[in-house]
N, C-alpha and C positions, 0 to 999 in steps of 0.2 A: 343114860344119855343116848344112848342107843336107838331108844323109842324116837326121838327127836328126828331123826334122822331116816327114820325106814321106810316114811309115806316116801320120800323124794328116791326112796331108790326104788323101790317098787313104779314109780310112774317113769321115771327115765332109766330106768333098767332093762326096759325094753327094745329091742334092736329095730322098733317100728317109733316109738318116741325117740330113740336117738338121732335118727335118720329125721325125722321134723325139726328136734334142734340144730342137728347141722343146715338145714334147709330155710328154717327162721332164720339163723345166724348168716347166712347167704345173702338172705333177702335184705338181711338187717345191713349187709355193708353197703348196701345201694340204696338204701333210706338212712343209712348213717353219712355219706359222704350227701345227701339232697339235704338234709336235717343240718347239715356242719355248716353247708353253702350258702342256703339260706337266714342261717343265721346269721352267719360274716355279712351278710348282704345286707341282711336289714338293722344289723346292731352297728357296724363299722360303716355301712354307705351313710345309709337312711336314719341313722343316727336314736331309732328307736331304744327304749330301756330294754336292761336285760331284761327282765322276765317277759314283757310285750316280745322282743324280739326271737325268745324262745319261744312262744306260745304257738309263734304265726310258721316258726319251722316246725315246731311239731305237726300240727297241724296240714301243711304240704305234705309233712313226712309220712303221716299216718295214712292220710288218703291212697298211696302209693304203697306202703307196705299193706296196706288192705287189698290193692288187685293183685298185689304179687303174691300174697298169702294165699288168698284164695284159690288161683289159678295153679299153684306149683307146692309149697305146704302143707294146706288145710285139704288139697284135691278130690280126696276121696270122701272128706265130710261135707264136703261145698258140690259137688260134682261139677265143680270150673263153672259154677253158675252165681254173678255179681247179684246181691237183696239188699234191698233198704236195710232190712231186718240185722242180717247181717252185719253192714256198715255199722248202724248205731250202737248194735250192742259192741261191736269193736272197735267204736271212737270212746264210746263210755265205756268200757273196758282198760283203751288206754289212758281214759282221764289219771285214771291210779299212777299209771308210769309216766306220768307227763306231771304231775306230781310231784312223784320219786325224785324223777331229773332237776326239775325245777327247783325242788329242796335242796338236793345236793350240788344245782349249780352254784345257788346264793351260798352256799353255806361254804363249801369251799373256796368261791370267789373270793372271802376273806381273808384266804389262808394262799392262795394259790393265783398263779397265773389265771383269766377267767378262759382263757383257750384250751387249757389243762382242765380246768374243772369243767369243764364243756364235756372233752371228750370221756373225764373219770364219770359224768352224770350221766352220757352215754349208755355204759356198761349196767348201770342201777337201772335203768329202763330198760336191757335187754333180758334183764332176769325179771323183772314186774310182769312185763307185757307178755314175753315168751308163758309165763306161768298160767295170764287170764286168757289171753288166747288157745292157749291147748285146752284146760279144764273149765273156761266158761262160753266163751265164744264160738268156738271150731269143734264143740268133741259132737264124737258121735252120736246120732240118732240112738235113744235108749230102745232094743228088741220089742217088737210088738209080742205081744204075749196069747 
């Protein structure tokens, strides 16, 4: 069971990927509290269904956790410099964790307060997206040889 386990501690065992998840997870309460907002707004105002109404807060949320990633987490991969390139592979990156939430917002809204499973779908997208963003979106330029 061991083996299961060893890639993720090898990639967050280091005190340089730790430092970017506490830095995502920073970012992430400030696009989690824009993501929360928006959603109350367009699901309890605007009367939109859940999953529209999530869709349209991820979507604010991402765009925002993309300039903050960039400029303060990703720093030294991005050199604080905003690319299309960038963007889409990190909107289609978080398509997976927008997904995730979305799956576990319906899926526990059956079981659950849907403000509760709001914030539990939260958490399943901060582990999705933290994962495609460090190893797909933001990593390093591979050494020219």
């Amino acid at each position: 069971m061991r083996w299961l386990f060893q890639p993720f501690v090898q990639v967050f065992g280091s005190p340089a990927t730790r430092m970017k998840v506490i830095s995502f997870a920073l970012v992430g309460v400030g696009n989690t509290a824009v993501d929360f907002g928006v959603f109350i707004l367009t699901y309890k105002l605007f009367g939109l269904p859940i999953v529209a109404a999530n869709v349209v807060a991820w979507l604010v949320a991402v765009s925002g956790s993309y300039v903050m990633n960039t400029f303060v987490t990703f720093h030294v991969e991005t050199g604080r410099v905003l690319r299309a390139k960038h963007y889409i592979s990190f909107v289609a990156s978080g398509v997976l964790g927008m997904v995730a939430t979305t799956t576990a917002l319906v899926v526990l809204s059956l079981y659950i307060h849907v403000m509760a499973a709001k914030l539990i779908s939260i958490l399943v997208g901060f582990a999705v997206n933290f994962t495609m963003s460090n190893l797909v979106v933001f990593r390093a330029p591979k050494p020219r040889t």
